[in-house]
Residue frames as a rotation matrix with the C-alpha (Angstrom) as fourth column:
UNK 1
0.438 -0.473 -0.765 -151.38
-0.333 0.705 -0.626 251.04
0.835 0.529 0.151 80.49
UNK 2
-0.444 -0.548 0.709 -149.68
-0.894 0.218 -0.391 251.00
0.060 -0.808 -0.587 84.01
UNK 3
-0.212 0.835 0.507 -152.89
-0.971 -0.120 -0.208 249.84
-0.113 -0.537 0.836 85.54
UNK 4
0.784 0.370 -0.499 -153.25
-0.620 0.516 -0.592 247.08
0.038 0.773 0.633 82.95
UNK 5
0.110 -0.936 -0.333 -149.50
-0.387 0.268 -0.882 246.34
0.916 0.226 -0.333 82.86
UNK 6
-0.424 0.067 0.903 -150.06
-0.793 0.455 -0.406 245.02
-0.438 -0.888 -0.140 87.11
UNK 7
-0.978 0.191 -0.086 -152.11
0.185 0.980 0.076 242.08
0.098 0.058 -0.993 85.64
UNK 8
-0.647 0.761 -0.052 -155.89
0.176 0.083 -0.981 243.39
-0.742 -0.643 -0.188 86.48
UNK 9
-0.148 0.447 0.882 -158.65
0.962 0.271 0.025 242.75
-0.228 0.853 -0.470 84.56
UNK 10
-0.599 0.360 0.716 -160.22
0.389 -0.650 0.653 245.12
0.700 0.669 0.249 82.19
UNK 11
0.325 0.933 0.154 -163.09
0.405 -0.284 0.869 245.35
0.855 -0.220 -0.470 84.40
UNK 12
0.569 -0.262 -0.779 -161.12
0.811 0.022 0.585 245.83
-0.136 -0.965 0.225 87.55
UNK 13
-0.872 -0.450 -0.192 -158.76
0.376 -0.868 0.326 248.87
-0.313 0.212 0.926 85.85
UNK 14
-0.121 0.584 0.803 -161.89
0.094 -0.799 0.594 250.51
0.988 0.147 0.041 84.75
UNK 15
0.443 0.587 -0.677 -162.94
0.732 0.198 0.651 250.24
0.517 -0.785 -0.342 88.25
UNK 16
0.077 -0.860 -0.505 -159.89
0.882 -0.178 0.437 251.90
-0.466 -0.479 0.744 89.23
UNK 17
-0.789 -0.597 0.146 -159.77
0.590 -0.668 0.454 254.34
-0.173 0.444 0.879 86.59
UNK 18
-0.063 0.925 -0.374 -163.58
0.378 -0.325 -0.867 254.88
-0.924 -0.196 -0.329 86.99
UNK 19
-0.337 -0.046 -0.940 -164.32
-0.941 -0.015 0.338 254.51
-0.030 0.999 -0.039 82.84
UNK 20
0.688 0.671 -0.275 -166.16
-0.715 0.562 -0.416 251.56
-0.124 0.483 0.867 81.21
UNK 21
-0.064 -0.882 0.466 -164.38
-0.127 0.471 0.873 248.34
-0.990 -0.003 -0.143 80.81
UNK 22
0.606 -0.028 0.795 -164.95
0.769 0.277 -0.577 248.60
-0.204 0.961 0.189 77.00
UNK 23
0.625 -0.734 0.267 -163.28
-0.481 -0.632 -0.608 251.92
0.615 0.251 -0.748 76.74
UNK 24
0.194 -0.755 0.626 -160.40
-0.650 0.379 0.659 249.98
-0.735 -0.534 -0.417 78.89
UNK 25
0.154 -0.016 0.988 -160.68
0.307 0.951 -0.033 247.32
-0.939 0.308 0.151 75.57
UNK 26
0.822 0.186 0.538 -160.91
0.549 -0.009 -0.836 249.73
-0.151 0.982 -0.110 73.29
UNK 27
0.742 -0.669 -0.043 -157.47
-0.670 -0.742 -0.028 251.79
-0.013 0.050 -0.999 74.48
UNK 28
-0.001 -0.558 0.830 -155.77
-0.521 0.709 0.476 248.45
-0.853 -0.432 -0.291 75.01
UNK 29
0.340 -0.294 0.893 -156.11
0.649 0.761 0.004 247.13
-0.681 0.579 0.449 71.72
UNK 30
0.974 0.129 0.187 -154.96
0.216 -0.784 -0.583 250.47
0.072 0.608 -0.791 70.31
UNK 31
0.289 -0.902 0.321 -151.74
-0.878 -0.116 0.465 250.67
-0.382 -0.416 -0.825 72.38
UNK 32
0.482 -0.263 0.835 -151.56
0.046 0.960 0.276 246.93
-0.875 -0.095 0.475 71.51
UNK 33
0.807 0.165 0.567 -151.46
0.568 0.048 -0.822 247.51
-0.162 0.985 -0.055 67.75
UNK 34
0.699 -0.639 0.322 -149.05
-0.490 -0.756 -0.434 250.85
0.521 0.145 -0.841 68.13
UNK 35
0.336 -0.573 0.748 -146.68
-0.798 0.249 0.549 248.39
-0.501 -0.781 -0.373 70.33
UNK 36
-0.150 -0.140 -0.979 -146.87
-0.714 0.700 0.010 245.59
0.684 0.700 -0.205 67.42
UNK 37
-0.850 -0.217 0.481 -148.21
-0.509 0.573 -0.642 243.19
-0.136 -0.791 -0.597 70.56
UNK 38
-0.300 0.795 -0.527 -151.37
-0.318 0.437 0.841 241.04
0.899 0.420 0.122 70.64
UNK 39
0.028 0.368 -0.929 -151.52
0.461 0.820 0.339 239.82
0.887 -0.438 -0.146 74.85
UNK 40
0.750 -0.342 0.567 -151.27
-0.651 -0.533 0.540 241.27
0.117 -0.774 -0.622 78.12
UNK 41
0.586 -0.810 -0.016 -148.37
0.530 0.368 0.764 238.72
-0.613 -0.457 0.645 79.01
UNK 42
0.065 -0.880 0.471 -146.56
0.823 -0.220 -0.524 240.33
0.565 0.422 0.709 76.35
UNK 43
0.674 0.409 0.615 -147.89
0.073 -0.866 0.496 243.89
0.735 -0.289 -0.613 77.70
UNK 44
0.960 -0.080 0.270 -146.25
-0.278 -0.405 0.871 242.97
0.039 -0.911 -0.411 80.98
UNK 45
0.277 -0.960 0.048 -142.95
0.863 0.270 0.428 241.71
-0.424 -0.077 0.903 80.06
UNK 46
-0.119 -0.244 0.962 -142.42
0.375 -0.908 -0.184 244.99
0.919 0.339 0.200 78.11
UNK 47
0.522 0.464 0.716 -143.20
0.145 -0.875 0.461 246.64
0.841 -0.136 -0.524 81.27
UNK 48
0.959 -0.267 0.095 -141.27
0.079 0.573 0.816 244.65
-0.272 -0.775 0.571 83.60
UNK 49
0.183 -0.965 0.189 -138.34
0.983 0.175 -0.057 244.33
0.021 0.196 0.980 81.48
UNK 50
-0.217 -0.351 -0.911 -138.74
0.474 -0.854 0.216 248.41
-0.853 -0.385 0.352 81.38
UNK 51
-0.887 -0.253 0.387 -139.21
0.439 -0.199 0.876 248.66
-0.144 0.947 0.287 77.38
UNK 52
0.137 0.941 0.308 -142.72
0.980 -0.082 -0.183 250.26
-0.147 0.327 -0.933 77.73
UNK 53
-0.665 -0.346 0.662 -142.64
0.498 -0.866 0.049 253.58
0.556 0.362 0.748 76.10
UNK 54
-0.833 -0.014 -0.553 -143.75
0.394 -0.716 -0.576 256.75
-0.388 -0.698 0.603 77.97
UNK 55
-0.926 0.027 -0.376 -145.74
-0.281 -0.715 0.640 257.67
-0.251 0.699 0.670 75.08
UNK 56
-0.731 0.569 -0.377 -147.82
-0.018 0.536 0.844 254.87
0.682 0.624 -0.382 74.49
């Protein structure tokens, strides 16, 4: 979620995290759902503003 939460694509965090960018799509719309979100802009104001849980 960090990774994601900078702004970089899918493909560009897998790169980074060395992992498919579908398994990057397919944890990201899981976290999305358990966050009650639907965008990365939301993604990154939650992270920016600080409100991103530890957990998620």
């Amino acid at each position: 979620m960090q990774v994601v939460s900078r702004g970089v694509t899918n493909r560009e965090a897998a790169a980074q995290l060395i992992v498919s960018p579908r398994t990057v799509d397919h944890h990201l719309r899981s976290k999305f759902a358990k966050l009650g979100i639907s965008s990365r802009p939301e993604l990154i104001r939650l992270a920016t503003a600080g409100d991103l849980p530890e957990s998620v």
